[in-house]
C-alpha positions in Angstrom: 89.4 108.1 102.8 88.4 104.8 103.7 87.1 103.8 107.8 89.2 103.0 109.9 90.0 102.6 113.7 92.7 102.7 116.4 92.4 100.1 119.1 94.2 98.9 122.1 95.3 94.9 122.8 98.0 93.5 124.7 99.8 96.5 125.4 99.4 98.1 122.0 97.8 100.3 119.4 96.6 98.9 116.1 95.0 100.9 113.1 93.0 98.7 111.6 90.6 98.7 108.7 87.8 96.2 107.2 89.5 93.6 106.0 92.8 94.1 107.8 94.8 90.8 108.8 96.7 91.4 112.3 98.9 89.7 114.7 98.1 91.0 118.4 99.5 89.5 121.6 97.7 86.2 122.5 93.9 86.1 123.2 92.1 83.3 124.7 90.1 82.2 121.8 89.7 79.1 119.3 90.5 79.6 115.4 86.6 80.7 114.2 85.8 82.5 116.7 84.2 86.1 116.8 86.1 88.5 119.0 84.8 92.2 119.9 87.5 94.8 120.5 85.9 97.1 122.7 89.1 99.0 123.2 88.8 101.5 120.9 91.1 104.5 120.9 89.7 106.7 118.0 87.1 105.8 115.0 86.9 107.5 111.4 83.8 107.2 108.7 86.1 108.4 106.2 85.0 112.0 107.0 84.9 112.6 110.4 87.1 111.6 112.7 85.9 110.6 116.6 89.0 110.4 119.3 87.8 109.5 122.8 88.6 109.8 125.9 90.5 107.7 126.9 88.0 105.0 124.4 84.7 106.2 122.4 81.7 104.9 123.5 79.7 102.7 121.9 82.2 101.4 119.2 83.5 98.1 118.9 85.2 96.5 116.6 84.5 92.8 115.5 87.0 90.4 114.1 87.6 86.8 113.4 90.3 84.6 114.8 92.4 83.2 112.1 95.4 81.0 114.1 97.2 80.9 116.7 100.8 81.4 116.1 104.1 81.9 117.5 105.9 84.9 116.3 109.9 84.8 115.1 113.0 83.7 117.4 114.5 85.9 119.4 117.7 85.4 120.1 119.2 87.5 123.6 123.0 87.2 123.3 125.4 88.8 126.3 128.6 88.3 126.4 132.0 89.9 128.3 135.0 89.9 126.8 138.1 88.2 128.1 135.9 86.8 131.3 134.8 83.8 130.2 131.1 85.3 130.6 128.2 84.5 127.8 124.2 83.9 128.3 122.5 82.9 125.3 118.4 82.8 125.4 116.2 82.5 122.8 111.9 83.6 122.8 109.1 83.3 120.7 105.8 85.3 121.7 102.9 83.8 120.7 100.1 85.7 118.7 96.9 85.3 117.5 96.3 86.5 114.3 92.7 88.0 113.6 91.0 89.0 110.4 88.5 92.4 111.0 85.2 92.2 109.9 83.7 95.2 110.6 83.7 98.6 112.4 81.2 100.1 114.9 
């Protein structure tokens, strides 16, 4: 087994691994930049496994910002028939996508 951890960002969970490239909701960093994830839910060594409560102490995770993107169209469509009623609206969430360098 390889090391890996859970962490929390925007709202979600993410099991990442050194290495890992990830899209997480935006963060307020520049492309280069080094970004700790101190959020972290649960950490394994490959062996053991640490889950905390609610985060374990002392473990970060460190990552590089890669972009800052915006995520697919999506397209919200109501409509009811024989009333003359549609609503069309369209979204696209912006991400940052990080590269992980290591875990702690």
């Amino acid at each position: 087994m390889e090391a890996y951890a859970v962490v929390e960002t925007g709202g979600k969970q993410y099991r990442v691994s050194t290495g890992d490239t990830l899209s997480v909701e935006k963060l307020d960093a520049e492309a280069g930049d080094k970004i700790e994830l101190s959020s972290v839910l649960a950490v394994s060594d490959g062996k053991k496994l640490t889950i905390g409560t609610p985060t374990v102490e002392d473990a970060k995770v460190t990552s590089t910002v890669v972009e800052q993107t915006r995520g697919p169209k999506v397209v919200s469509f109501k409509k009811k028939r024989r009333k003359g009623y549609s609503r069309k609206k369209g979204h696209r969430q912006s991400l940052t996508v990080l590269k992980v360098e290591s875990i702690q």
